[in-house]
C-alpha positions as semicolon CSV with decimal commas, in nm:
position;residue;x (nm);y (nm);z (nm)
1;X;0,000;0,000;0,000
2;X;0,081;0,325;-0,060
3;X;0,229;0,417;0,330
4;X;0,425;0,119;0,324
5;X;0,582;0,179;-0,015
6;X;0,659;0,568;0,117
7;X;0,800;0,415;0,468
8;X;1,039;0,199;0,248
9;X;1,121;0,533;0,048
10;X;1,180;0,730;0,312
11;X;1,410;0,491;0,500
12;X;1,653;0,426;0,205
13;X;1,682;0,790;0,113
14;X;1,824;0,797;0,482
15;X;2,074;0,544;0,425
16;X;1,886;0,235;0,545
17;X;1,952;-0,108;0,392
18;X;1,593;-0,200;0,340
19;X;1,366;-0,483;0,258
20;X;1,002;-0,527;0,163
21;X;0,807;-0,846;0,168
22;X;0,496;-0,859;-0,038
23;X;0,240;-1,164;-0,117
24;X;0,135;-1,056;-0,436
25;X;0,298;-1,037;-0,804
26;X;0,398;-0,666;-0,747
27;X;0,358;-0,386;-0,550
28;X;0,079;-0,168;-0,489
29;X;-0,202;-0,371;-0,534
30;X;-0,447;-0,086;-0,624
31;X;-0,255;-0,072;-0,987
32;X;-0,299;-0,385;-1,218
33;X;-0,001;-0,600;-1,245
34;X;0,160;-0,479;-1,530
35;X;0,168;-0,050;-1,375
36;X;0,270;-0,178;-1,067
37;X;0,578;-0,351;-1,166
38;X;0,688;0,038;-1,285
39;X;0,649;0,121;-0,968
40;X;0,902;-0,214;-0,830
41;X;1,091;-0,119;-1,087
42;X;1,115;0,278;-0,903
43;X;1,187;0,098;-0,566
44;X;1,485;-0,145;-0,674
45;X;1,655;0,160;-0,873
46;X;1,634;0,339;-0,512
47;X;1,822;0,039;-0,342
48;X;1,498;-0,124;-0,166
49;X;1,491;-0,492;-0,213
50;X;1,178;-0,644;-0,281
51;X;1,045;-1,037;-0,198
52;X;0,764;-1,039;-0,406
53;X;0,509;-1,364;-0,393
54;X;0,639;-1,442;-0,003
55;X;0,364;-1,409;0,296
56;X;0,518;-1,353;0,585
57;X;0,515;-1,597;0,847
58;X;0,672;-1,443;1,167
59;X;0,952;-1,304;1,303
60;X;1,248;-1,440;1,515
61;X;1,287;-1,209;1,841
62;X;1,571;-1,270;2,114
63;X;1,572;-1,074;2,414
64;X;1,277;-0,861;2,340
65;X;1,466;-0,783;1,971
66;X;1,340;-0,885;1,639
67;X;1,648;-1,028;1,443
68;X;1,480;-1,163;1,132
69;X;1,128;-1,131;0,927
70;X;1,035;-1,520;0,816
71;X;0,848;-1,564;0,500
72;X;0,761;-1,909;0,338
73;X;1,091;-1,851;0,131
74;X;1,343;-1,776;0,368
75;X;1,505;-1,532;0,684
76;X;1,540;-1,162;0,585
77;X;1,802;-1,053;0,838
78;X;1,604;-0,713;1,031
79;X;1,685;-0,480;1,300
80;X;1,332;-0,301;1,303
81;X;0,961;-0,407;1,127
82;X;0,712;-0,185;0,966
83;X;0,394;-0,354;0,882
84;X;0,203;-0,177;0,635
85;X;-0,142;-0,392;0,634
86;X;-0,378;-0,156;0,483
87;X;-0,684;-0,002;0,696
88;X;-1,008;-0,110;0,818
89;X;-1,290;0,028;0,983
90;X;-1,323;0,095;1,349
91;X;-1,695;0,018;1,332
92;X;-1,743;-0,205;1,688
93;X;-1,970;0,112;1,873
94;X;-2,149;0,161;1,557
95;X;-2,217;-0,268;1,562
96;X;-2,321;-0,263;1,895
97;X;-2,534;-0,020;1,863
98;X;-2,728;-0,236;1,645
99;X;-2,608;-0,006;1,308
100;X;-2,570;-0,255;0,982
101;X;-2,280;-0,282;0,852
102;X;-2,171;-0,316;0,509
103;X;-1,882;-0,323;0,277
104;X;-1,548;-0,455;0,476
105;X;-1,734;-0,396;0,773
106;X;-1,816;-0,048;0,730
107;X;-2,073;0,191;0,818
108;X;-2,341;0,176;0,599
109;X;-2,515;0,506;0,530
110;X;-2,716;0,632;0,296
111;X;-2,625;0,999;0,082
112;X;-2,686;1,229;0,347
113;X;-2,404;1,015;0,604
114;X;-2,760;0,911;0,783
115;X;-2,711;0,540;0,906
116;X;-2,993;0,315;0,964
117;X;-3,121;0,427;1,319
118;X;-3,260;0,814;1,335
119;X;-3,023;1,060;1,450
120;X;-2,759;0,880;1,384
121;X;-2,483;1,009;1,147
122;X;-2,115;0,861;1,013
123;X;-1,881;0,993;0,805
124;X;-1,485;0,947;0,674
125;X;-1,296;0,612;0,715
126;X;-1,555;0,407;0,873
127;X;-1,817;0,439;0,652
128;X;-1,874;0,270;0,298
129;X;-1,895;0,450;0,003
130;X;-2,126;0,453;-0,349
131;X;-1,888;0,387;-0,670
132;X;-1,958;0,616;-0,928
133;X;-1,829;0,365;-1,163
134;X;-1,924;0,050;-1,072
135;X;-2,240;0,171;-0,893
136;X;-2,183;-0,074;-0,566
137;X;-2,098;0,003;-0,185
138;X;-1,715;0,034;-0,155
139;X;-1,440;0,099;0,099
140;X;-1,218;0,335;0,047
141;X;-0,996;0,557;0,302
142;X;-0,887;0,881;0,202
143;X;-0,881;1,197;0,341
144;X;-1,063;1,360;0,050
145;X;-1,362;1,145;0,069
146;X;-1,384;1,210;0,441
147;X;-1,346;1,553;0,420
148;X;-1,684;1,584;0,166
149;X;-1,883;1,300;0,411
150;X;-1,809;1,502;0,701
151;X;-1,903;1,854;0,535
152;X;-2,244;1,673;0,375
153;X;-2,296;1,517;0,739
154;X;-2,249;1,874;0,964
155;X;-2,479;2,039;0,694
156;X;-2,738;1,759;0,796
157;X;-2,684;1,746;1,169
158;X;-2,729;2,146;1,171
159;X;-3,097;2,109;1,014
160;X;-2,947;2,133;0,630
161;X;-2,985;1,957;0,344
162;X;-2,661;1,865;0,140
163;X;-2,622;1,501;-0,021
164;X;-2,271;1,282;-0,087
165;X;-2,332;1,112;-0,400
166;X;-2,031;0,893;-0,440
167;X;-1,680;0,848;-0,515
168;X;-1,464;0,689;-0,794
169;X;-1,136;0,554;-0,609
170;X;-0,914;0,827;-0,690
171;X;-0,537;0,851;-0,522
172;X;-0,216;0,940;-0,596
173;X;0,099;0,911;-0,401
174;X;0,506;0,945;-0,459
175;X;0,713;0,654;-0,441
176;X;1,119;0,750;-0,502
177;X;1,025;1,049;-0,707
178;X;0,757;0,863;-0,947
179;X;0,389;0,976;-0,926
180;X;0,174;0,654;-0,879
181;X;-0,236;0,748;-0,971
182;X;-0,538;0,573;-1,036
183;X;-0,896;0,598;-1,055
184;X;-1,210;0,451;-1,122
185;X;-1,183;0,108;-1,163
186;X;-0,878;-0,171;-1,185
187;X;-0,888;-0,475;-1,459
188;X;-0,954;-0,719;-1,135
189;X;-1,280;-0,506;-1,011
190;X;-1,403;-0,524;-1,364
191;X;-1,352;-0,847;-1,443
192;X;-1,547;-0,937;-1,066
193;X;-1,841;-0,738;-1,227
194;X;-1,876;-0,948;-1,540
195;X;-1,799;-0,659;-1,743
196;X;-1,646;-0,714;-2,067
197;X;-1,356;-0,439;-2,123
198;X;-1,059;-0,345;-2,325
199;X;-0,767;-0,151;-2,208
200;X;-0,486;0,025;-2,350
201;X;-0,125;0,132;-2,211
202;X;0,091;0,393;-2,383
203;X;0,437;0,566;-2,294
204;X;0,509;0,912;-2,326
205;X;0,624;1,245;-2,238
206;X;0,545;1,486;-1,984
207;X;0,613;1,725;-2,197
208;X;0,746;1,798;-2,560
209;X;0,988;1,597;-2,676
210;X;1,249;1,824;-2,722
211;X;1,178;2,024;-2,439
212;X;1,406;2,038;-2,168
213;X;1,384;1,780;-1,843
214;X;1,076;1,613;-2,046
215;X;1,007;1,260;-1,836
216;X;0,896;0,927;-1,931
217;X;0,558;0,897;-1,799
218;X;0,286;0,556;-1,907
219;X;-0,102;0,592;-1,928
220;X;-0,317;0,281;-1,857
221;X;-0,709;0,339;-1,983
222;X;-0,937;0,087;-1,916
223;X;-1,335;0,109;-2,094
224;X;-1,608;-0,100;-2,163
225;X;-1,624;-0,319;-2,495
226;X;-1,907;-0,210;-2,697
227;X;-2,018;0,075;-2,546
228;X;-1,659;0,299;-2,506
229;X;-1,742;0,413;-2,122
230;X;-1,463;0,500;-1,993
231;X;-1,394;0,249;-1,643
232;X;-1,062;0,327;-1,489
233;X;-0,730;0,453;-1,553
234;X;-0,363;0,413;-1,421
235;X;-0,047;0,683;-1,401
236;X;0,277;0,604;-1,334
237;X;0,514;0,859;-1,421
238;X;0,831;1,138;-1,258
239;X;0,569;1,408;-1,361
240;X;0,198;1,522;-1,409
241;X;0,033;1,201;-1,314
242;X;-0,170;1,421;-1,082
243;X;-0,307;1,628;-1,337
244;X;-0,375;1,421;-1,557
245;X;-0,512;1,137;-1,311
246;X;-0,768;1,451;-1,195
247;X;-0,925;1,464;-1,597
248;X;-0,972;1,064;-1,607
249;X;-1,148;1,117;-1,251
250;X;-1,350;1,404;-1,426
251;X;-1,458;1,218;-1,695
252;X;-1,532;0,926;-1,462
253;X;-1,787;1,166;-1,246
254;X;-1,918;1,304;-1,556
255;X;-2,001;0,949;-1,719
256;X;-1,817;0,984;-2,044
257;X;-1,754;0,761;-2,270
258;X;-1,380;0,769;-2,437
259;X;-1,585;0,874;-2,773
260;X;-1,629;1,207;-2,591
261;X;-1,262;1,204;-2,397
262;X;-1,073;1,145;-2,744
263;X;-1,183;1,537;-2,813
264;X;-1,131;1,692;-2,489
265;X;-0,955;2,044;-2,558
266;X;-0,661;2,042;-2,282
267;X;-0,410;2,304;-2,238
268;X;-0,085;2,236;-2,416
269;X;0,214;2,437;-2,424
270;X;0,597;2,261;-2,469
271;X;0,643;2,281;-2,128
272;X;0,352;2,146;-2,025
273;X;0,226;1,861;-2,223
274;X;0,278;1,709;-2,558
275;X;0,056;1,839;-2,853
276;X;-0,096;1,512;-2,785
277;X;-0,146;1,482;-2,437
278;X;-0,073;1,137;-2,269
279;X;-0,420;1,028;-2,170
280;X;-0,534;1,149;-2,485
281;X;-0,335;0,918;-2,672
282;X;-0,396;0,660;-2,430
283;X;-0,785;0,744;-2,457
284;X;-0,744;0,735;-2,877
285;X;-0,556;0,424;-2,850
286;X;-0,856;0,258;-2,628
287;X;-1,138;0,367;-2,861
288;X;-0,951;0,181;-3,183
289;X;-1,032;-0,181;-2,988
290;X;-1,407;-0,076;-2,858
């Protein structure tokens, strides 16, 4: 996850011989496969070495000291642990109160943060969500979601009337100096809907070509077969993933289909963006297999 993967930064730009451990085929399990090997790919150039495909298993401690992490591969010598295990909700009051609970054992709630029992409001990380995209409860913990449930939940409380309607999954973090985005939904969500999609990756520029400190940066857009909606998308890049994650989570909220995106009129100067901006290329790329 993405504190983990920061933690790990953080610790070799100090110096710090470290080691991560993860169970799955890469890291950062929000990203498919194939965008979050870019992202290993970022952490071994920094010096962190990654086990990937190991669980973890314990740890051997002497004297109140942990001297090794044990996986079902082998004994990763270890002066100190992190475990970055993701989040879940602290919803035991809210269950004992006799409040359902819903997606990962979260809140449920409806679109004004109202729960099930009168006079009862939730917002921020232990609630569920509405997806946009997939049109389903959810989980997701991030500040920005919070913020709007607790804003839509104080109007309420204070005799107002102000709905949440939903979120798409957007996030973005920095892991050694490569912007890591997404939004909307991953090939492995879609695929657990029975939707039928296509997808398309493409690497670019973050700028012109022949402009000056222009970085490598890759665009993954997923949409739907047949009808073009657009689903999800994926930035990895050392620059402007963030703006350019925020116009695939636009178009997400906005329900458009990558017939409309292909014609979106973004700004473009050299320094700024290609003539053909990255997600538009990815987008144009995508609509040839709808």
């Amino acid at each position: 996850g993405y504190i983990g993967l920061e933690m790990a930064e953080a610790l070799v730009l100090r110096g710090l011989k470290v080691s991560l451990v993860e169970q799955a085929d890469e890291v950062m399990n929000t990203l498919d496969a194939d965008m979050g090997a870019l992202v290993s790919a970022a952490l071994e150039e920094a010096g962190v070495t990654l086990y990937r495909q190991e669980s973890l298993q314990g740890f051997d401690v002497r004297s109140g000291h942990v001297k090794a992490v044990i996986t079902d591969k082998r004994e990763i010598p270890a002066d100190m642990v992190i475990l970055g295990m993701g989040v879940r909700p602290n919803s035991a009051l809210a269950e004992q109160a006799g409040i359902p609970l819903g997606e990962k054992d979260a809140i449920k709630v409806n679109d004004r943060m109202q729960t099930d029992i009168e006079n009862i409001w939730s917002a921020g990380d232990c609630v569920e969500s509405f997806h946009l995209v997939s049109k389903k409860p959810f989980y997701v913990a991030l500040g920005t979601v919070a913020n709007k449930q607790g804003r839509v939940a104080g109007i309420n409380i204070g005799g107002g009337h102000a709905t949440f309607p939903g979120a798409v999954g957007t996030a973005i973090s920095k892991i050694c100096d490569v912007g890591v985005a997404r939004t909307g939904l991953q090939a492995k969500e879609i695929e657990s809907l029975g939707l039928s999609y296509v997808s398309s990756k493409i690497e670019s520029k973050t700028r012109a070509g022949y402009y000056p400190d222009a970085q490598d940066i890759t665009v993954k857009v997923l949409a739907e077969s047949g009808s073009g909606r657009l689903l999800g998308g994926q930035i990895v890049g050392k620059g402007g993933a963030a703006k350019r994650v925020d116009v695939l989570a636009t178009a997400l909220h906005a329900g458009f289909g990558v017939q409309e995106m292909v014609h979106l009129d973004l700004s473009y100067a050299p320094p700024f963006s290609p003539v053909w901006d990255p997600v538009l290329i990815a987008v144009r790329q995508v609509l040839k297999k709808i």
